[in-house]
Each structure stands twice: as C-alpha cells, then as structure tokens.
N, CA, C and O atoms as a GROMACS GRO file, in nm:
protein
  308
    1UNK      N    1   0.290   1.645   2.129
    1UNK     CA    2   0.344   1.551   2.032
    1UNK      C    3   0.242   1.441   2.009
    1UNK      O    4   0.156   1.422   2.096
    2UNK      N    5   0.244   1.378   1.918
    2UNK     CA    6   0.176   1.256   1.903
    2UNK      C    7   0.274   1.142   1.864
    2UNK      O    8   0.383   1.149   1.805
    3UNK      N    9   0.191   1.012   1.923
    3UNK     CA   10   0.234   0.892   1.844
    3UNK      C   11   0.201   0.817   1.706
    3UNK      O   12   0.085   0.808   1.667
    4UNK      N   13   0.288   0.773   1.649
    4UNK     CA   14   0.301   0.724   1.547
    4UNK      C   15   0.189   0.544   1.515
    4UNK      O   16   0.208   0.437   1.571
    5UNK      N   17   0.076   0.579   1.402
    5UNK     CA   18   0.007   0.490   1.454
    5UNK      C   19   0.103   0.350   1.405
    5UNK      O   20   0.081   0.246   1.467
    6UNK      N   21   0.210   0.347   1.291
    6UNK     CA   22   0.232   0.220   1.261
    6UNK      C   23   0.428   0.191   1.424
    6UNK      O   24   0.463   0.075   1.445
    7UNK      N   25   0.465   0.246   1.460
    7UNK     CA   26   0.597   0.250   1.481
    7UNK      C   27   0.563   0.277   1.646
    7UNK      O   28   0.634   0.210   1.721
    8UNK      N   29   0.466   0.364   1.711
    8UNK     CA   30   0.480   0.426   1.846
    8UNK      C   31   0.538   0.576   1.872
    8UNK      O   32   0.506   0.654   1.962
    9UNK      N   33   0.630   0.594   1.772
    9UNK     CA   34   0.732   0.706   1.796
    9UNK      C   35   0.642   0.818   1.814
    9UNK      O   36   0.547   0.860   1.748
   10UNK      N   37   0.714   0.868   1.956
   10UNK     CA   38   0.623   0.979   1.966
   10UNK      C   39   0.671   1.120   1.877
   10UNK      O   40   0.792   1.142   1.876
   11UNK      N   41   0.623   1.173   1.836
   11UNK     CA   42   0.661   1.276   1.676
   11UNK      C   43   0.689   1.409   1.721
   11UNK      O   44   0.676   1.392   1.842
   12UNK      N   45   0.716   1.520   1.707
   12UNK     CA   46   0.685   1.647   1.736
   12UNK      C   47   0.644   1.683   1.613
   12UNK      O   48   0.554   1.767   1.616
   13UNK      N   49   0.685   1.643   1.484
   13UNK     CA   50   0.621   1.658   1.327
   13UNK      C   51   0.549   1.560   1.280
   13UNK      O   52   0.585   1.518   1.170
   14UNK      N   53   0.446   1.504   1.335
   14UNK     CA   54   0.357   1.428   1.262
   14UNK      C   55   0.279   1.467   1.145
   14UNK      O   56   0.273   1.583   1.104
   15UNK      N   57   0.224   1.374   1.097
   15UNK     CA   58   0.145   1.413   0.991
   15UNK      C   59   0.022   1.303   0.984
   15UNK      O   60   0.033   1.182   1.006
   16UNK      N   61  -0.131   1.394   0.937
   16UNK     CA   62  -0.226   1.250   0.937
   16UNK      C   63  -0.296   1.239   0.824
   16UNK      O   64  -0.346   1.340   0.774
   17UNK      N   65  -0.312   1.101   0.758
   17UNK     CA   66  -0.397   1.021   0.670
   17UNK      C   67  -0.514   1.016   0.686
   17UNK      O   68  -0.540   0.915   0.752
   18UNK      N   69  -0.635   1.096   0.650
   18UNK     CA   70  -0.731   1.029   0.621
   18UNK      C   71  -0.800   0.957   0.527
   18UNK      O   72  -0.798   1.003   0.412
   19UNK      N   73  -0.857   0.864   0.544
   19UNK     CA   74  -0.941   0.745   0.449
   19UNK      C   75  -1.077   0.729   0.510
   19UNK      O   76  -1.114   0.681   0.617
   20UNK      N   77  -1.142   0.785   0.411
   20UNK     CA   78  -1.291   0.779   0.452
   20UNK      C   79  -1.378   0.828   0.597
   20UNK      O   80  -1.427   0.941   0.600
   21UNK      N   81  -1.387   0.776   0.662
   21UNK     CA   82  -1.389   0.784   0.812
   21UNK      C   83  -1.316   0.728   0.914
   21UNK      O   84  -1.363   0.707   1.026
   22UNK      N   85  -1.195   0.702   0.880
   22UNK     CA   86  -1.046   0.694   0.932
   22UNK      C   87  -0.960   0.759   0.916
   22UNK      O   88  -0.901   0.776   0.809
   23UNK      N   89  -0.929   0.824   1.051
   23UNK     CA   90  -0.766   0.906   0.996
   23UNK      C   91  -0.624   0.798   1.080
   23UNK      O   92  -0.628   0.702   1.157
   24UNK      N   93  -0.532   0.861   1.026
   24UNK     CA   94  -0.423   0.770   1.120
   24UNK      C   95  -0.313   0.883   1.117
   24UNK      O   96  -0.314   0.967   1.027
   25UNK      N   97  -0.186   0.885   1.251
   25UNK     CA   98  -0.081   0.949   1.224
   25UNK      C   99   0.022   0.900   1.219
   25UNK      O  100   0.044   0.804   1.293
   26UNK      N  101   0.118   0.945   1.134
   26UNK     CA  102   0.252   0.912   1.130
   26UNK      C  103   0.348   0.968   1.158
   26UNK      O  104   0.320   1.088   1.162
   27UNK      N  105   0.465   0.949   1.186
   27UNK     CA  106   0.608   0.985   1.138
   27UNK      C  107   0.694   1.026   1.066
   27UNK      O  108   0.786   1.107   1.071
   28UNK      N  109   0.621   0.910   0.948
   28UNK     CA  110   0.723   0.886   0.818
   28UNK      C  111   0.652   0.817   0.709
   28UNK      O  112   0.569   0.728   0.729
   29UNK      N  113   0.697   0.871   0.560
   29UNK     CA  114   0.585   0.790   0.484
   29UNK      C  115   0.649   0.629   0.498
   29UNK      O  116   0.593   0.521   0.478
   30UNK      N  117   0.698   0.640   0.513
   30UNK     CA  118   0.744   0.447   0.532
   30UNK      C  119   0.647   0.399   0.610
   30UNK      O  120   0.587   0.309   0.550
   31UNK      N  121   0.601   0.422   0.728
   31UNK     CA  122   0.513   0.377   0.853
   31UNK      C  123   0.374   0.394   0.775
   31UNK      O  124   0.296   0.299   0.778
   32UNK      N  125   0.342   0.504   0.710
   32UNK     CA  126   0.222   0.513   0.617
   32UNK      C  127   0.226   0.411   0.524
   32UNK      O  128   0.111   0.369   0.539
   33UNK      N  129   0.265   0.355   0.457
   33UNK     CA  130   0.312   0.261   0.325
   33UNK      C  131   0.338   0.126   0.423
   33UNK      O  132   0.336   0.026   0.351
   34UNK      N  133   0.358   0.098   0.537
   34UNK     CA  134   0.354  -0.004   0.604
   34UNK      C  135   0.185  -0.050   0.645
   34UNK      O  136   0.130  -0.159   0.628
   35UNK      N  137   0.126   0.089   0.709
   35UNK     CA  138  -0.010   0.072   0.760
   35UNK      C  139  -0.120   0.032   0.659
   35UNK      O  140  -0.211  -0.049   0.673
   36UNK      N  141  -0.083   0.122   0.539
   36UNK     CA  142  -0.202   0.118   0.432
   36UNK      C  143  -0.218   0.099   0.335
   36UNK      O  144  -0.322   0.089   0.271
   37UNK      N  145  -0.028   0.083   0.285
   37UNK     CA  146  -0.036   0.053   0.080
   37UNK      C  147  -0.088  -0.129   0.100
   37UNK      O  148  -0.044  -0.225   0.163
   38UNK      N  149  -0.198  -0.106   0.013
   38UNK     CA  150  -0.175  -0.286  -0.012
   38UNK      C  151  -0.089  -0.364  -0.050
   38UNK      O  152   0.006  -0.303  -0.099
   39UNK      N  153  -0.074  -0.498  -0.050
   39UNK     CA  154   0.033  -0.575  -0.046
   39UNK      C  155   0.032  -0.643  -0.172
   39UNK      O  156  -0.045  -0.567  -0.231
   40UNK      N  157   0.059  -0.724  -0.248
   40UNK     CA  158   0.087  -0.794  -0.391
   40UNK      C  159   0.009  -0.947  -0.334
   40UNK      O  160   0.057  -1.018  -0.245
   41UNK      N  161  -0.086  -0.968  -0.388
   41UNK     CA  162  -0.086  -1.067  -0.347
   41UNK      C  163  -0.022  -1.198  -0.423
   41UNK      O  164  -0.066  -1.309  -0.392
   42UNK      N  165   0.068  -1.186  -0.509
   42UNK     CA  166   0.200  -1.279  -0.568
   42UNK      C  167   0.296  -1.283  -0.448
   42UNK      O  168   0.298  -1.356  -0.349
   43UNK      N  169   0.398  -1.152  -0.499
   43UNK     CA  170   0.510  -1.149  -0.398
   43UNK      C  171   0.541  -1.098  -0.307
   43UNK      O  172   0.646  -1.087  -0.245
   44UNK      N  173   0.395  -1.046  -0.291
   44UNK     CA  174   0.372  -0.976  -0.098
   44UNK      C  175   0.449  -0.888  -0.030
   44UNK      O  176   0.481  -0.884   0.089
   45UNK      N  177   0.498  -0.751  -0.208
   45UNK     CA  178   0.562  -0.671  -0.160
   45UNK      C  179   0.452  -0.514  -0.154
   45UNK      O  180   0.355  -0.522  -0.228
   46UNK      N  181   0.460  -0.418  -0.096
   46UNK     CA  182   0.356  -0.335  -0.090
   46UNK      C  183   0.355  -0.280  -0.187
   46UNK      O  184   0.469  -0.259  -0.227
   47UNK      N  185   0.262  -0.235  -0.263
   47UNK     CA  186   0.229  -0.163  -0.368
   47UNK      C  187   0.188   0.003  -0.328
   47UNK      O  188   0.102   0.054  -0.256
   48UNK      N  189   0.302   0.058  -0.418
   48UNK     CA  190   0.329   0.173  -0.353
   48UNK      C  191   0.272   0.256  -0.485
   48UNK      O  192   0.208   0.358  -0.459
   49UNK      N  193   0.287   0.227  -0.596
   49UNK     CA  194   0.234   0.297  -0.744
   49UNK      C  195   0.116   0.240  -0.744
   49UNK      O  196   0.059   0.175  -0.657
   50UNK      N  197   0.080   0.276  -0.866
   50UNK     CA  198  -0.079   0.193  -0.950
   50UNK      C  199  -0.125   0.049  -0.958
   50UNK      O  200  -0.239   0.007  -0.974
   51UNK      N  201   0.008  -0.027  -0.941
   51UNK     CA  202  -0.040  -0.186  -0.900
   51UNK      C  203  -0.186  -0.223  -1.040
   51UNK      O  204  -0.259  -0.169  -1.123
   52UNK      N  205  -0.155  -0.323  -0.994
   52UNK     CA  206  -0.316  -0.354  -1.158
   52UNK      C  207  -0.391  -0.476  -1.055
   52UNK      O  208  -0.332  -0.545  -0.972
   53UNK      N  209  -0.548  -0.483  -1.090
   53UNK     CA  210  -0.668  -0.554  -1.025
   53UNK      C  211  -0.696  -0.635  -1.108
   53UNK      O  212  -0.690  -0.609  -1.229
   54UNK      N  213  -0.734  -0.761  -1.054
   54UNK     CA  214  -0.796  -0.873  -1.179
   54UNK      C  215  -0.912  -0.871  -1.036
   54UNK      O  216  -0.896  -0.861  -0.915
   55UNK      N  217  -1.033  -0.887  -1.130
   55UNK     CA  218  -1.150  -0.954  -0.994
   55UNK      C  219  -1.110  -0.940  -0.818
   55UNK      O  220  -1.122  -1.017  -0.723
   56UNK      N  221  -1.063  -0.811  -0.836
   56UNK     CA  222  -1.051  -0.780  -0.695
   56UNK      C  223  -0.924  -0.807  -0.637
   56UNK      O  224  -0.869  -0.756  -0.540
   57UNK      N  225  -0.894  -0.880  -0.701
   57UNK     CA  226  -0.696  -0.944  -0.662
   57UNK      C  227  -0.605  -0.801  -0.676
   57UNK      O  228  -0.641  -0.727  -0.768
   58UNK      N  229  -0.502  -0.759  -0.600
   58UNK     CA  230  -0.423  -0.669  -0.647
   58UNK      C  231  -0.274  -0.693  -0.690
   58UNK      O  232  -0.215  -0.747  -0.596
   59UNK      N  233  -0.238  -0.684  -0.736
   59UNK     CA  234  -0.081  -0.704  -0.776
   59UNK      C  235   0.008  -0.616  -0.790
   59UNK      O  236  -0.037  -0.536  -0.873
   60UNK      N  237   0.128  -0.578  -0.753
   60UNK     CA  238   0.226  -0.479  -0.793
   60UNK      C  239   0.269  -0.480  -0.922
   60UNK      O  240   0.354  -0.400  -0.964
   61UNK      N  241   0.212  -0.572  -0.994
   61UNK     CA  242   0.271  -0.540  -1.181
   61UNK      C  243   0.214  -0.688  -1.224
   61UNK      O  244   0.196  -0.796  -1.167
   62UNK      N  245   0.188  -0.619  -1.390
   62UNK     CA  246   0.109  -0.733  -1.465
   62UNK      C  247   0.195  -0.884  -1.450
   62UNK      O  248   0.151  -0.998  -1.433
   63UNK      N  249   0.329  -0.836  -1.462
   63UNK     CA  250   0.430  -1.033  -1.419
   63UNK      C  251   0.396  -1.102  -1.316
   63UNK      O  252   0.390  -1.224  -1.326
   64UNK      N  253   0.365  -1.028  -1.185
   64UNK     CA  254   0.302  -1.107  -1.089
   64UNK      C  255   0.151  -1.174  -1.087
   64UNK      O  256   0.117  -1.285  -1.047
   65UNK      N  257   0.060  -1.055  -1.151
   65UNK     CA  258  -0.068  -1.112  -1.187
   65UNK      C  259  -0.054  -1.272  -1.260
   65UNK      O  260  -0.084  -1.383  -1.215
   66UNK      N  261   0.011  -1.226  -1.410
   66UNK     CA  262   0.034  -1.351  -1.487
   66UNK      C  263   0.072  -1.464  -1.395
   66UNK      O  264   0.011  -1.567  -1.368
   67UNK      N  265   0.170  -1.427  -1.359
   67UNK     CA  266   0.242  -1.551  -1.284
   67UNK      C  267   0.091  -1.632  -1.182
   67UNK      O  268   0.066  -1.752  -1.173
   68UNK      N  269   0.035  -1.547  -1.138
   68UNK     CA  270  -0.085  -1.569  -1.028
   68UNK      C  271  -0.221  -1.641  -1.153
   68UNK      O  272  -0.341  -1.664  -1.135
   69UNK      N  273  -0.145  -1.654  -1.256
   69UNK     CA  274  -0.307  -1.683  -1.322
   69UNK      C  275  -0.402  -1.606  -1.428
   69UNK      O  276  -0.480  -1.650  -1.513
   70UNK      N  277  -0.360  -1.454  -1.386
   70UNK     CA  278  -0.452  -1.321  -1.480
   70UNK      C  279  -0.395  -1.364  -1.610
   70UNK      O  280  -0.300  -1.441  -1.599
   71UNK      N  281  -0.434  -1.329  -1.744
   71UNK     CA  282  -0.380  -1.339  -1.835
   71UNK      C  283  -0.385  -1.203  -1.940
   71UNK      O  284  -0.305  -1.178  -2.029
   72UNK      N  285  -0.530  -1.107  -1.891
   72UNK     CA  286  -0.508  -0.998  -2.005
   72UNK      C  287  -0.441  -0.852  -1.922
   72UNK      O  288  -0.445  -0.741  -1.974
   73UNK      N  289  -0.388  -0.877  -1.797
   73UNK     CA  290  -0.326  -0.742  -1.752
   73UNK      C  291  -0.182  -0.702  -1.874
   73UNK      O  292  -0.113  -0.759  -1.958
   74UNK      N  293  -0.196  -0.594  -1.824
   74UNK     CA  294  -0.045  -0.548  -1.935
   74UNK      C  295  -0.005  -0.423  -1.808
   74UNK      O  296  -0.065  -0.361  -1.720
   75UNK      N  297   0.117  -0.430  -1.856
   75UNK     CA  298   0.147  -0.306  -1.785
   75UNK      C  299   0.159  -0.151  -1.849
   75UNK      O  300   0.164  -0.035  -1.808
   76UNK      N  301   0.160  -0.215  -1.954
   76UNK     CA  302   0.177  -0.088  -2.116
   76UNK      C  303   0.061  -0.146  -2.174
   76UNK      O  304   0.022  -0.261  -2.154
   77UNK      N  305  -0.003  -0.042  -2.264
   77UNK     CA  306  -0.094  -0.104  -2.383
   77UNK      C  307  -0.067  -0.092  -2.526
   77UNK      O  308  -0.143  -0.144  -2.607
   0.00000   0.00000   0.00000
C-alpha cells in the first residue's frame, strides 16, 4: 500500500501525479487539488479549471482578476 502524499492515508488504490521531475501519490483527486491546483490569488479558492494569468498573477475567473486590479481579462471573448 502506499501513503497519501497530501492526507497520510495509507491507500491500497493509489494513484500518482507526475510534474516534471516530481511525482506525488494520492488517494483522492481532492488531496491532488489540495497539493497542486493553484490557489486564486483574490479569493484564495483553488483553481481547479483554466483560471486566467495577468503578469504571472493567477485567478479563478476574470471578476476576481478585475476586482484585484487586471482590467483586460474576460472570461468569454
């Protein structure tokens, strides 16, 4: 079995992520989406879809960008 890298739980069905020259295992995609989706940096909820970038900033949707300052994100074009 293995353990779970975000939770501990030891798994008998794990599953593993790799990123670049990192792998990690999980449990559950929740524990994955805890370890590695980035976060909003507005309302600091994880960004689990496409999220939009201004100068490196990430956001879960163009309202939070705006709200943060961006002005030409859209979420539609």
């Amino acid at each position: 079995m293995a353990r779970c890298d975000t939770c501990g739980n030891d798994y008998d069905k794990p599953f593993v992520v790799t990123s670049g020259t990192a792998s990690y295992t999980f449990d559950s995609f929740e524990c994955a989406i805890q370890k590695l989706a980035p976060t909003c940096s507005h309302c600091k909820c994880r960004i689990i879809g496409h999220g939009v970038e201004d100068d490196g900033t990430w956001y879960c949707c163009a309202n939070c960008a705006r709200k943060s300052g961006a002005r030409d994100l859209v979420d539609r074009s």
